[in-house]
N, C-alpha and C positions, 0 to 999 in steps of 0.2 A: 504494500500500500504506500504510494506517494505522499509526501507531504510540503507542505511549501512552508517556508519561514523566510523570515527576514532579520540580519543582522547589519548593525552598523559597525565596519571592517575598515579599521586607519579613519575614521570619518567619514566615510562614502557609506550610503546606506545600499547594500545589497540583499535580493530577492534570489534565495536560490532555492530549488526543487528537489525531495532528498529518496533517491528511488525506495531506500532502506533506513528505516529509523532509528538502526542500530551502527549507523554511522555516528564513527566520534569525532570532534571537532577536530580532532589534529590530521585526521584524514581527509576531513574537508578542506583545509587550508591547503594541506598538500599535495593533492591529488584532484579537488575538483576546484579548487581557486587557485593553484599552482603557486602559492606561497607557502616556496619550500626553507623560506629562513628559519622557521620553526621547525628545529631537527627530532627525528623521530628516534627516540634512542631504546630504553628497554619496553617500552608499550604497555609499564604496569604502575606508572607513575611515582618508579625509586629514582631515579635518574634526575627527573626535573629540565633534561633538555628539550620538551616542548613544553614550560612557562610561558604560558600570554597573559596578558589582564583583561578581564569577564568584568565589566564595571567596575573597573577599575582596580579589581582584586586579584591576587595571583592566583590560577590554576595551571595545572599540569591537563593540556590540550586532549592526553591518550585516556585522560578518565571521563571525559565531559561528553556526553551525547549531546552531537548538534541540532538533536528535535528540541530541546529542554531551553536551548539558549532563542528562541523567537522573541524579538523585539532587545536581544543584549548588544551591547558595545563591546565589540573585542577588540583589540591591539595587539598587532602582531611585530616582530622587529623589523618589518616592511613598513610599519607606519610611524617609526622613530623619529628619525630626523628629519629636520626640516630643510626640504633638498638639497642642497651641500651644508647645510650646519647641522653638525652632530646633537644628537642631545648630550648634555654635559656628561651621563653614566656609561657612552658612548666614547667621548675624545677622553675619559678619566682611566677607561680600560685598557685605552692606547698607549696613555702617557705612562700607564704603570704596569705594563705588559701584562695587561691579565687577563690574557689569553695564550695558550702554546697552539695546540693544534686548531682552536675555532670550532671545535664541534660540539660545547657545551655552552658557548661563548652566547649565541642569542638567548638560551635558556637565560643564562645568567644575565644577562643587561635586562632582562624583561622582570625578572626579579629582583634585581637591582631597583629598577625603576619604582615597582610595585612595593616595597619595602620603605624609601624614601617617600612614598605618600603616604602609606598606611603610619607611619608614625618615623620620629627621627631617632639616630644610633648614637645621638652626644657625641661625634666623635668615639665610642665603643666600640674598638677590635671586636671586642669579645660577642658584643650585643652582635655585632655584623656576622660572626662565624652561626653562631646559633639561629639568626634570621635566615640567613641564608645557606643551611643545613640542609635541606632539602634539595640542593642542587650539587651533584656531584661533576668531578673534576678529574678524570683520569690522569693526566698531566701534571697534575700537584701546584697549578698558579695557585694555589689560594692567596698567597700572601699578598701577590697583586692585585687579585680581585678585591680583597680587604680593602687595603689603602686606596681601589680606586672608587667603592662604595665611601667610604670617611672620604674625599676628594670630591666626588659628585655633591656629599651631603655638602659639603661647603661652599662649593658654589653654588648649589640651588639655594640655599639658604642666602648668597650674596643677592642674591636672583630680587629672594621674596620682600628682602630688605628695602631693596631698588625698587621694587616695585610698589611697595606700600608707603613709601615717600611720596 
């Protein structure tokens, strides 16, 4: 049985048709919206490298049936930056190489991102490894993911400062 849903994807609202309802969101993304930055890693949601934010909250893509999300706002690492300017959790991963191979890397800035909204790390190493526990790293950057999560937080928080002046 067909079903039709609509999600709003980066900001574009799309209409898609799902032949099977037991399609998950991270299959949709990748395979019928061909946004394949959300990497599909173990498909039981230990890994964390398909994290996108569902209104604004993190989910792991490979647990989410995309019948369930009609009418949600997803964000994928397709919908980051703002065409050549990075989002800050974006050039913060760069500057502090935290990433080796790239294949947990959108997981993690999407979590990254998700975590700096949900609430702030004080500058917390610690707060940061526990937040973002959920997202493993075979390549062992954690230490630069760290520092570039505290680094994002600082600047966005420059951001909100500037902004609220």
């Amino acid at each position: 049985m067909a079903l039709s849903i609509q999600i709003t994807l980066n900001g574009k609202r799309v209409a898609v048709e799902l032949d099977d309802v037991r399609v998950t969101l991270l299959d949709l993304l990748r395979e019928r919206l061909e946004l394949t930055g959300t990497k599909k890693g173990c498909d039981r949601g230990q890994c964390g490298a398909c994290t996108v934010l569902v209104d604004g909250r993190r989910i792991n893509a490979c647990l989410a049936l995309a019948a369930s999300l009609d009418g949600a706002s997803v964000e994928t690492i397709e919908g980051v930056a703002d065409g050549a300017n990075l989002h800050p959790v974006q050039q913060a991963f760069i500057d502090h190489d935290g990433f080796q191979c790239g294949y947990c890397t959108p997981g993690q800035i999407m979590s990254a991102i998700g975590l700096l909204r949900e609430a702030r790390v004080h500058g917390d190493p610690e707060r940061v490894r526990e937040q973002m526990s959920g997202n493993l790293c075979r390549c062992g950057a954690y230490a630069g993911i760290v520092e570039a999560v505290l680094d994002a937080e600082r600047a966005t928080l420059g951001e909100r400062k500037r902004g609220a002046a």
